[in-house]
N, C-alpha and C positions, 0 to 999 in steps of 0.2 A: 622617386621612391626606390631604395635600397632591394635588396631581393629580399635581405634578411628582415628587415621593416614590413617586408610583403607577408612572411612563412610568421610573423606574430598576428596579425591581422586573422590569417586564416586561422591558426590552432586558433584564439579564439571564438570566431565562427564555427568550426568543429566542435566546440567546448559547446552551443550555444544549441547545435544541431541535438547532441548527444544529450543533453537536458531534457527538449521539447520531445524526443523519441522516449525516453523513461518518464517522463508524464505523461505520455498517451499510454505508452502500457501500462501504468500504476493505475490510470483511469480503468482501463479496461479489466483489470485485477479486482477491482473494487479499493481502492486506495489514494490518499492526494499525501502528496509531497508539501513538507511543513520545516521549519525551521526548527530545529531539535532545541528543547529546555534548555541543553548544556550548551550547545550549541561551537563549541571548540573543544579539540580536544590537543594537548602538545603535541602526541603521538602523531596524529593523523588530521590534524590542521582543521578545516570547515567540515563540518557534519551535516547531513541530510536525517529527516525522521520520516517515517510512513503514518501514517492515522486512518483510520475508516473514512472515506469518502463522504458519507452520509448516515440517515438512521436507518436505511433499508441495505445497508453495504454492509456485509461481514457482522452482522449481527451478535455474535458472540462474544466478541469483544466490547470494553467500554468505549466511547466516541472518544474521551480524551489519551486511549491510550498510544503510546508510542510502539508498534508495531516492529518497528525497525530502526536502527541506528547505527551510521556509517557515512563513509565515504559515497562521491558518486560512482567510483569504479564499482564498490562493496556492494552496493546499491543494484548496479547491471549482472551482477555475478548473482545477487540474493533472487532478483526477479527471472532470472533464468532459469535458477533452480526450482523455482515456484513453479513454472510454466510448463518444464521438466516432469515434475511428480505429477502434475495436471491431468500432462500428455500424457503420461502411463497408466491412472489410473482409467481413462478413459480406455487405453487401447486392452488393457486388461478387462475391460465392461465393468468395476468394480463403481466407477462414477461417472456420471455423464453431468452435463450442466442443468439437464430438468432435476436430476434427483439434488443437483448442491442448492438447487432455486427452492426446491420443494423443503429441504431440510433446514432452509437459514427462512423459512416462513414458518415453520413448524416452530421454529425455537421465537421469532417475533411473538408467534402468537401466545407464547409460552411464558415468554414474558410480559404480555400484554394482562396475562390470565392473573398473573402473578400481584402487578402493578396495579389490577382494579380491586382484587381479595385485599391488599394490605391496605387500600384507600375504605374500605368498606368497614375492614376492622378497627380502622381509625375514626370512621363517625359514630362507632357503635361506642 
């Protein structure tokens, strides 16, 4: 096997590493990695989309919406920043993870409240 046969092999594998590391943190964000609507773009060739993870993940959003859309670089750049403003509101004490837990229940339950009143006014 060639050296330069070898150096494809590998960035590959680094392609595959770099993948599997932005789906544990997108998990860990509240978010799963999906194949974007558009899904190509000329500009910027293969696309990635972000969605809510689940019904209990980022609640504020709709489950089908596309949160994000880009590249995978675009992707590691977007989620740093994320985790960036994260870190600082934390370090400022302005948010910590009990008050973001407590506030994306607040809002379920909000819309929980919402979703039984219009079901109600619908059998009346």
């Amino acid at each position: 096997m060639s050296p330069f046969s070898q150096s494809k092999i590998m960035s590959g594998y680094n392609l595959i590493q770099k993948i599997r590391k932005l789906e544990d943190q997108c998990d860990r964000l509240g978010f799963t990695m999906a194949h974007s609507r558009h899904g190509y773009s000329r500009e910027f060739g293969d696309v990635v989309a972000l969605k809510p993870k689940d019904q209990d993940s980022l609640p504020i959003y709709a489950r089908d919406a596309e949160l994000f859309i880009g590249t995978i670089n675009e992707l590691e750049v977007w989620l740093r920043g994320l985790e960036w403003a994260r870190d600082y509101d934390r370090m400022l004490s302005l948010s910590n993870e009990k008050k973001r837990e407590r506030k994306e229940k607040d809002w379920r339950n909000q819309r929980l409240l919402t979703i039984i009143k219009n079901g109600e006014e619908e059998k009346k």
